[in-house]
C-alpha positions in Angstrom: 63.4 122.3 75.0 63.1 119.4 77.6 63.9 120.6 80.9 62.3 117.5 82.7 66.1 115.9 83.3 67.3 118.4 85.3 64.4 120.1 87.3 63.9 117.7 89.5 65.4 118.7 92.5 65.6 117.4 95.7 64.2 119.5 98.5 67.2 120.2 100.6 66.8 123.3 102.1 63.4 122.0 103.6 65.8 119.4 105.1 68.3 121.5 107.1 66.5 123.1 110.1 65.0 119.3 110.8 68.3 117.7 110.1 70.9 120.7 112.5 70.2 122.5 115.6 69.3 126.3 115.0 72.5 127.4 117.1 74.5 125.3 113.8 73.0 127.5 111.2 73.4 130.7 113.5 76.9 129.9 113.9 77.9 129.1 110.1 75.9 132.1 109.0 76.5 134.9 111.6 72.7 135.3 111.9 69.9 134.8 114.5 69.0 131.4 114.3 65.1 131.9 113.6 66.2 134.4 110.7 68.8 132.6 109.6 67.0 129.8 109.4 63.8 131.5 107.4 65.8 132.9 105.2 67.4 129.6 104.5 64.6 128.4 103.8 63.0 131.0 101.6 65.0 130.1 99.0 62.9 126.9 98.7 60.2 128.9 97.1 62.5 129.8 93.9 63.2 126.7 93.7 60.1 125.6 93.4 58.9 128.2 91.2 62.1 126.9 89.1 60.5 123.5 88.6 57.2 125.0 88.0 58.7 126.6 84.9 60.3 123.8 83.7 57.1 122.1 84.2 55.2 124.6 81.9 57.6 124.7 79.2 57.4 120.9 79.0 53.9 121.3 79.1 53.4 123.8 76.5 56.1 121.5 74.3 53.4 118.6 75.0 50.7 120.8 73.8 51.9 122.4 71.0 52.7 118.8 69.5 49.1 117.9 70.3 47.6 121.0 68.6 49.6 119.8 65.2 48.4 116.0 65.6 45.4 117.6 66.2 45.5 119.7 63.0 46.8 116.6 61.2 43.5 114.5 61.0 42.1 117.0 58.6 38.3 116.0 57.2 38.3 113.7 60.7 36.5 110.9 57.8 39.0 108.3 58.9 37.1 105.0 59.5 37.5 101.5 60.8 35.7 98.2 59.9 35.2 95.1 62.2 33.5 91.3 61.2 31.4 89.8 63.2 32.8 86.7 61.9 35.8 87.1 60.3 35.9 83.6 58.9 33.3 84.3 56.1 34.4 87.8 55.4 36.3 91.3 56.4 36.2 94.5 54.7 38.7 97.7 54.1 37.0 100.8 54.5 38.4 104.7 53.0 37.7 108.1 54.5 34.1 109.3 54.6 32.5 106.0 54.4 29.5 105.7 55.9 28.7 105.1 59.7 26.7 101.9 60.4 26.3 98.3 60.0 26.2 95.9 57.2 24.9 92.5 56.4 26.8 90.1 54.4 25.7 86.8 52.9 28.4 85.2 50.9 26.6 82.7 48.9 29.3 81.4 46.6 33.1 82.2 46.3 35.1 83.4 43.0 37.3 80.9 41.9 39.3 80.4 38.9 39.2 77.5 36.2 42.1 74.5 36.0 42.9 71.6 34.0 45.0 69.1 34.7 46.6 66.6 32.2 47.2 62.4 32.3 49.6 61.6 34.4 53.1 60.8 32.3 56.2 58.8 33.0 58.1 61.9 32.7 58.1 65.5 32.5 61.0 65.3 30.3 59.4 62.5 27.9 58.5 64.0 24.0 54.5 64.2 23.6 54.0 63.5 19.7 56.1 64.6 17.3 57.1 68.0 15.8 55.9 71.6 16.5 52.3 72.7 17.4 50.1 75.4 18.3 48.2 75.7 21.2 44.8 77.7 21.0 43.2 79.7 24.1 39.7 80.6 23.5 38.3 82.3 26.8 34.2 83.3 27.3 35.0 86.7 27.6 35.6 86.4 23.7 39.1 86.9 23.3 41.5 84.6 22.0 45.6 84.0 22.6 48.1 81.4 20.7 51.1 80.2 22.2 53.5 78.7 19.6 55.4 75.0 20.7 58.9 74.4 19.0 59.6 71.0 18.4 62.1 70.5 21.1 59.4 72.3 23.4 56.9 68.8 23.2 57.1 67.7 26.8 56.0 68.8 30.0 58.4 71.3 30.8 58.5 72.8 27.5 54.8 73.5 26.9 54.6 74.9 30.6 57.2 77.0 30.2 56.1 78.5 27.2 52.7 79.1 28.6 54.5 81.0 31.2 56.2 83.2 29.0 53.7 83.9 26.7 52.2 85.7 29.5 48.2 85.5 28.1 46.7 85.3 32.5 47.2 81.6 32.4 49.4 79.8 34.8 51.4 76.4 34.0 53.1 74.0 36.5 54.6 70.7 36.4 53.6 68.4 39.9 54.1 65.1 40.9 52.2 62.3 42.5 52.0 58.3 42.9 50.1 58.4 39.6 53.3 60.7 37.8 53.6 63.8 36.5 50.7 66.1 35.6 50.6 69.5 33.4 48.0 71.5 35.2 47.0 74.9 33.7 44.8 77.4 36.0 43.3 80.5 34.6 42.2 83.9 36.3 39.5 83.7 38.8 36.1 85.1 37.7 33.2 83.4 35.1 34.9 85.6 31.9 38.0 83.6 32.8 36.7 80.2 32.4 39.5 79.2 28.9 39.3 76.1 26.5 42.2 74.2 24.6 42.6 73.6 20.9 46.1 71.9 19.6 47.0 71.8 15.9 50.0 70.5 14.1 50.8 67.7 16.6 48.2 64.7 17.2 49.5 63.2 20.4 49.8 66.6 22.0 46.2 67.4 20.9 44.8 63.9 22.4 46.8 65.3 25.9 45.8 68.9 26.4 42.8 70.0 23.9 39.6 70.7 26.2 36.8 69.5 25.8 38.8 66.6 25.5 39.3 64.6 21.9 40.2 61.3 23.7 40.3 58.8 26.8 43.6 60.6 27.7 43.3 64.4 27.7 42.7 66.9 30.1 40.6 67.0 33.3 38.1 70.1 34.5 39.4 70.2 38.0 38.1 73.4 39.0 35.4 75.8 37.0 35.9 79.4 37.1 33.1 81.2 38.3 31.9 84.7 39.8 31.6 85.6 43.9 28.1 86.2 44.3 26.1 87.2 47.6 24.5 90.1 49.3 24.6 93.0 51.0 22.0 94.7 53.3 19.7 92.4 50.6 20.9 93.2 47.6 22.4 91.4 45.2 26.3 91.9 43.9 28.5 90.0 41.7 32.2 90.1 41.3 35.3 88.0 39.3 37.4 88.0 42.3 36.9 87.6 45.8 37.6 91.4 46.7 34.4 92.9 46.5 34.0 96.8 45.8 30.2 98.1 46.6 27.7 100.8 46.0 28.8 102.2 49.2 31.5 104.5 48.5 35.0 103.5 50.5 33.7 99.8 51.3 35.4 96.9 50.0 34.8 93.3 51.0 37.0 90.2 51.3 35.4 86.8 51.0 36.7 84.1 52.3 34.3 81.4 53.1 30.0 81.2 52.1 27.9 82.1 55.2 26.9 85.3 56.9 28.5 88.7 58.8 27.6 91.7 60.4 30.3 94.3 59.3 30.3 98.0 61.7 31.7 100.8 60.2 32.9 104.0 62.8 35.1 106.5 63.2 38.6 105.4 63.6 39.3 105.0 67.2 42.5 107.0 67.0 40.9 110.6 66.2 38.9 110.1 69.7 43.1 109.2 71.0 44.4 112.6 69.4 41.5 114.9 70.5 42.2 113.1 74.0 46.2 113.6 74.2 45.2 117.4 73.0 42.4 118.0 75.9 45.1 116.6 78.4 47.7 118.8 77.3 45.7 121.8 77.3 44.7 121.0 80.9 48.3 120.5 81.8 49.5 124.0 80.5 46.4 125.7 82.2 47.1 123.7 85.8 50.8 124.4 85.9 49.8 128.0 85.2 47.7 127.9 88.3 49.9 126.3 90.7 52.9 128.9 89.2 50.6 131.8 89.9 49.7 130.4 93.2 54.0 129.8 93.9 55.2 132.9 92.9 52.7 136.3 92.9 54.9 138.4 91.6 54.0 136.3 88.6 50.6 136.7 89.3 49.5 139.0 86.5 51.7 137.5 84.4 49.7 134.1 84.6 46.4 135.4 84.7 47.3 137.1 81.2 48.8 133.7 79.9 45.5 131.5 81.3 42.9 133.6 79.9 45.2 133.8 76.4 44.9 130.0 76.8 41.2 129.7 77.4 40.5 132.7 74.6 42.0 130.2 72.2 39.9 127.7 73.1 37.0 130.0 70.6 33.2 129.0 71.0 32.3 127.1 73.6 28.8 126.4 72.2 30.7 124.5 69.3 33.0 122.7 71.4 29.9 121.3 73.2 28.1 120.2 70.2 31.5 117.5 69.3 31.6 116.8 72.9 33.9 118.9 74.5 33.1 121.2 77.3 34.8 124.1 79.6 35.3 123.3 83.5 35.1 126.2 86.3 38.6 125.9 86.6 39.8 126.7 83.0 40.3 123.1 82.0 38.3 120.6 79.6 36.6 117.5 79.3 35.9 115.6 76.7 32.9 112.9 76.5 34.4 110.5 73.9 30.7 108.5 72.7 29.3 112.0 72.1 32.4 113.1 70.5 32.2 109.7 68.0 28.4 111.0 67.6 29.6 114.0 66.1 32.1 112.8 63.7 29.3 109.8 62.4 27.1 112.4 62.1 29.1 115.5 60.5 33.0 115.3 60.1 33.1 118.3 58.1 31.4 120.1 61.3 33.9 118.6 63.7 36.6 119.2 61.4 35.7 123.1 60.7 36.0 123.7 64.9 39.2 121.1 65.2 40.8 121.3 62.4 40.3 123.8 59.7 43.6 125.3 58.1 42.0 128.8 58.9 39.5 128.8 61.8 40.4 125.8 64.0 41.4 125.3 67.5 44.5 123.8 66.6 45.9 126.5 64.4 44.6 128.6 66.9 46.5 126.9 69.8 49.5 126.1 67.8 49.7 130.0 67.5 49.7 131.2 70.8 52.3 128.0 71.8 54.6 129.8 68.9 53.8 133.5 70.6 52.6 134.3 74.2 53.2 130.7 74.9 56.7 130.1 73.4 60.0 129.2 75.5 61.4 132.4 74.8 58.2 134.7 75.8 57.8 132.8 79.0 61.4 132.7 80.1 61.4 136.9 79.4 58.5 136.5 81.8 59.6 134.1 84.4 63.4 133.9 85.4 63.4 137.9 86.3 61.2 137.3 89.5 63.4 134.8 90.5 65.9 137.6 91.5 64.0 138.9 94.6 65.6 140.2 97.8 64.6 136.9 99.8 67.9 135.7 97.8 70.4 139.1 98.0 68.7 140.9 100.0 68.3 144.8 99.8 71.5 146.0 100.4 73.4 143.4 98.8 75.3 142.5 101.9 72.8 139.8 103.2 74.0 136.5 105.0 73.5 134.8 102.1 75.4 137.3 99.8 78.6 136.7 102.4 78.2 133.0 102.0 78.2 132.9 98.3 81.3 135.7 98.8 82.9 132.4 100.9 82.3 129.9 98.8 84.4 131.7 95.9 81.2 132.7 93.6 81.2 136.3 94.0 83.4 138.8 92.7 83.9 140.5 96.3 86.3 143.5 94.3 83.3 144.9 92.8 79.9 144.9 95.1 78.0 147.0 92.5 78.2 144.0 90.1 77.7 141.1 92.7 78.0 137.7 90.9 80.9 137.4 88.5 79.6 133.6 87.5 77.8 133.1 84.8 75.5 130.2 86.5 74.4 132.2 89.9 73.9 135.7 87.7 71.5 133.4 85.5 70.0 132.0 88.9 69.2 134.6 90.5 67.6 136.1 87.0 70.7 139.2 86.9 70.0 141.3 84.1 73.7 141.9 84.1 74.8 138.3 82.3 77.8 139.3 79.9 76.2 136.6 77.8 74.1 138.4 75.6 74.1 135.6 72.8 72.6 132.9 74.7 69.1 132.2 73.9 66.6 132.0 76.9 66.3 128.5 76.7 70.1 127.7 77.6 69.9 130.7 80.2 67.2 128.8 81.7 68.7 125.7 81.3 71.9 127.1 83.3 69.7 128.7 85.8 68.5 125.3 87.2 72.1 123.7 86.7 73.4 126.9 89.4 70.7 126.3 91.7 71.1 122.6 92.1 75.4 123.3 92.4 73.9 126.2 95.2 71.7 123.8 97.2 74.0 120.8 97.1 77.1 123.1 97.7 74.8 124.6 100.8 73.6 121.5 102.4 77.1 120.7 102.3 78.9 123.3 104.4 75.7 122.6 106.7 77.0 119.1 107.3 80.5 119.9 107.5 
């Protein structure tokens, strides 16, 4: 429940004596004007214990959705990777990589073989005459045919089937000054590197075979060859320019030959989470304070809820080893560069106090925001004290009991009862609401809508 909306009250009542004479209060209220007055006033205090509340159960809402991000980063092995020079290479990194920095020499790039034909009048222009064969031999060893109808001779026919014959080798038709040019590019990677044999159709085989059989055939225009470089000094070899390596979780990407520094920490966002959580744990255990401080018959009340707070906290001597320590005043801090220490060094150990499904401080939080904590407990705690005599005084026939009687809000046929609205019995924290079925939340919720209709409605007649 978000109460923020509508808590935020203005302090009216604070206003009046500064605003009106005492003799104007004294007269409207049939009271001595110092009394009067103070008794006005009082009722500043519920309101401000009123916010208070609403402040806490915002605050515990806060919390509680900390505790499960909190819970969320599990093995806390989440990692990021930055290049010192990003232009040469980058890297991805998984959870539980190692901590630290690498070198990286890239010393040649992976690229993949291509051969481009003669140029031709045409792409539509017959090559030869009749059907033919086209033979792939690749250095890996293996060997794929792609069969050439005889109306498939140009071009456009041989680069479509190519295409579809689907064998890892790609076929386009381009243009230039010079004409048109079939040119036929193979994976990247050394294994890859492909040659061309043509049977059944002479002028198609003096074209595309490679090695070439004549003054027209193809052209090597890029070999295929491996990425090859080091890292921290040794040696590694790959077909393609993404690079796994003997260190589990990192991956590189080339992308030019030259040399980087790659660091490898914890993800920045785990330090964020822990963060948001200490802040909303401090939050929930200030607002307790000032609450307790606000209203004393709340008093043992809070005290209860603080140390059920900083119980659930567990071992200090565990929280101090990840980098988070206990303040004098209940609250925490948390030193983020020792905290990254921890997780480089252990995540499993940070995770096991944080974390664990069983033992950690978020499951551990996350249960007292669902029990001691919840809206329900703390409004069962809170909106009774809120009916205190300051507001009806002890014999129910106080000045500000005959106001409420004037302004229409009290059921002045039956005393015993007092307040026949729903809004002003929730207010003032009756136990005798007739609505049983609304949940503490709305009660509160109503309770704060009454008093803000009671002030305005008050500083009104005031005025008048």
């Amino acid at each position: 429940m978000n109460v923020s909306s509508i808590y935020g009250y203005n302090p009216t009542l604070n206003l009046i004596n500064a605003l009106y004479p005492t003799s104007s209060v004294s007269s409207l209220f049939g009271v001595s004007g110092t009394s009067g007055v103070s008794s006005l006033l009082s009722l500043g205090g519920v309101q401000t214990s009123i916010s208070s509340v609403g402040n806490l159960l915002n605050g515990v809402e806060t919390l509680e959705s900390a505790a499960q991000s909190l819970a969320g980063l599990g093995k806390f092995d989440a990692r990021t990777v930055t290049s010192s020079n990003a232009k040469v290479a980058t890297a991805s990194v998984g959870g539980g990589t190692s901590t630290g920095t690498y070198a990286v020499e890239v010393r040649q790039l992976a690229q993949a073989q291509t051969l481009s034909s003669a140029p031709q009048t045409s792409s539509l222009t017959p090559i030869g005459s009749g059907a033919a064969s086209l033979s792939f031999q690749f250095a890996s060893g293996e060997t794929r045919q792609v069969a050439l109808g005889s109306a498939s001779n140009t071009l456009a026919g041989i680069a479509s089937a190519i295409n579809s014959a689907d064998i890892g080798l790609r076929a386009q038709v381009v243009s230039s000054s010079a004409g048109y040019q079939l040119n036929v590019t193979g994976q990247s990677g050394a294994a890859n590197a492909f040659t061309v044999g043509v049977s059944g159709n002479a002028g198609m085989a003096d074209l595309l075979a490679y090695p070439a059989q004549g003054s027209s055939g193809v052209t090597l225009t890029s070999q295929a060859q491996n990425a090859e470089g080091l890292l921290n000094g040794t040696a590694f070899t790959a077909s393609t320019n993404t690079v796994g390596t003997a260190t589990p979780g990192l991956t590189l990407n080339l992308v030019a030959t030259g040399k980087t520094a790659l660091s490898v920490a914890p993800d920045s966002a785990m330090t964020k989470t822990v963060s948001s959580f200490v802040d909303a744990y401090n939050t929930v255990q200030t607002t307790l304070t000032r609450l307790g401080l606000e209203n004393t018959s709340l008093g043992l009340s809070v005290s209860y809820l603080r140390s059920q707070l900083s119980n659930s906290v567990g071992d200090s001597t565990s929280l101090a080893r990840i980098g988070i320590t206990g303040n004098a005043n209940g609250t925490l801090s948390l030193n983020a560069p020792a905290f990254n220490a921890a997780v480089s060094a252990s995540p499993t150990s940070v995770a096991g106090v944080l974390s664990s499904p069983s033992t950690g401080l978020a499951e551990r939080v996350t249960a007292l925001t669902d029990g001691a904590l919840s809206a329900s407990r703390l409004l069962q705690v809170a909106v009774p004290s809120f009916n205190s005599s300051s507001l009806l005084g002890t014999s129910g026939q106080s000045w500000e009991y005959s106001y409420l009687s004037q302004l229409g809000v009290l059921d002045t046929t039956n005393t015993s009862s007092g307040l026949s609205s729903l809004f002003l019995n929730e207010m003032l924290g009756s136990s005798t609401s007739s609505t049983t079925t609304s949940s503490a939340s709305n009660q509160f919720l109503q309770s704060l809508l009454a008093q803000q209709a009671y002030n305005a409605n008050l500083l009104s007649a005031t005025v008048g």
